[in-house]
C-alpha positions in Angstrom: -10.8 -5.9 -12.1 -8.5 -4.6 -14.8 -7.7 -7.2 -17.7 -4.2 -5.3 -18.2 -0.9 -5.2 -16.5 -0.5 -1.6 -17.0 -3.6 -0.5 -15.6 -3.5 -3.3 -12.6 0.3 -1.9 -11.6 -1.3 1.7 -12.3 -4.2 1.0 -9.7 -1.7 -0.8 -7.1 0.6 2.5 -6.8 -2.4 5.1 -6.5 -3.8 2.7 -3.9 -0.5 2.2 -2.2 0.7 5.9 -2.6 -3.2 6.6 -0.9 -2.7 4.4 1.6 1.0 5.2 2.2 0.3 9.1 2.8 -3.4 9.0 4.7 -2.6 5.9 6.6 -6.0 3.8 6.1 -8.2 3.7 2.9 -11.7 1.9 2.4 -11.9 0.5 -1.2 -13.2 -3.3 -2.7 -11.9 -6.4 -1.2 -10.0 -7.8 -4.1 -8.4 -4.8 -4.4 -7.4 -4.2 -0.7 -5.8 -7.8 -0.9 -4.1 -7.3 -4.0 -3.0 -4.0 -2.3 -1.7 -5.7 1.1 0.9 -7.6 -1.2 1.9 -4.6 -2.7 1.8 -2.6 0.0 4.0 -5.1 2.1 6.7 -5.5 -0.7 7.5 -1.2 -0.8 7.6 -1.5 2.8 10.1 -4.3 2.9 12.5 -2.7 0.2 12.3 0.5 2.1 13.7 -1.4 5.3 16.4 -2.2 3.7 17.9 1.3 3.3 20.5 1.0 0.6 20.7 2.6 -2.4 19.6 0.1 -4.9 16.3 -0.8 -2.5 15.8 3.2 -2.3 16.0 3.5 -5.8 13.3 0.7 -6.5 11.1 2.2 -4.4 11.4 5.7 -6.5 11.0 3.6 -9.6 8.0 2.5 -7.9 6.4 5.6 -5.9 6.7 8.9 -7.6 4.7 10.6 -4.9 7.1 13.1 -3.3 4.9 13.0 -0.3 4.4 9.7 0.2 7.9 9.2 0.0 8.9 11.4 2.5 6.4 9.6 4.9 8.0 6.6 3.9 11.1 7.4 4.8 10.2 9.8 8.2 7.9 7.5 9.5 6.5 4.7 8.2 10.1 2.8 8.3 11.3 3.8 11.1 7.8 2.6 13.2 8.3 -1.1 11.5 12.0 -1.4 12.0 11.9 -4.4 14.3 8.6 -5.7 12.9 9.2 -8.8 9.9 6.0 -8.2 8.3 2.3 -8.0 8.8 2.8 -4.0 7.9 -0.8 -4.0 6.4 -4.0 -4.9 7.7 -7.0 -5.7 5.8 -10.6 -5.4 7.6 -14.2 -6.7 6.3 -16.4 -3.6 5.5 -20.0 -3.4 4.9 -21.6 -4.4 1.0 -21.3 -1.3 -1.6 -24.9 -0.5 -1.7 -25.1 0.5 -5.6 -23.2 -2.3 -7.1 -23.3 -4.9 -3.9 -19.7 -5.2 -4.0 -17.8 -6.4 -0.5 -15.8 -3.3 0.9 -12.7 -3.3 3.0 -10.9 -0.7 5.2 -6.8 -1.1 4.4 -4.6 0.4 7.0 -1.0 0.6 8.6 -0.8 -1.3 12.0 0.1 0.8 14.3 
């Protein structure tokens, strides 16, 4: 994993902007669980729907699309859910570099 902050948060948004915008993404298992906590908090702020959640969202995402899908869909489908948003599935050993792999998606 990265030894940085910067390039751990930098990882988390591309993963969560991925996620956010194609719905389900296959990537390492550390990551897809340090993603699920991520992914869960942008979700919860975007519930919220006032301005100061919004705009720590935008500080957040900068992904126009992803935003947009936020906001159109993604919100509105968990508005009378209180969490469990992400869902994080065992997936088959890399075969290069034997690393554990997991599928990350939305729950429908």
């Amino acid at each position: 994993m990265l030894t940085t902050t910067s390039g751990r948060r930098a990882l988390l948004r591309n993963l969560c902007v991925s996620l956010l915008v194609n719905e389900k993404i296959k990537t390492t298992l550390p990551k897809a669980k340090l993603l699920r906590q991520y992914a869960e908090k942008i979700i919860n702020k975007a519930k919220k729907k006032n301005l100061h959640s919004w705009r720590s969202v935008l500080s957040e995402i900068k992904n126009k699309d992803a935003l947009k899908k936020l906001r159109e869909v993604i919100v509105p489908r968990y508005e009378n859910r209180n969490g469990g948003y992400v869902q994080v599935l065992k997936f088959k050993q890399r075969q290069g570099d034997s690393a554990e792999t997991a599928i990350v998606k939305l729950v429908q």
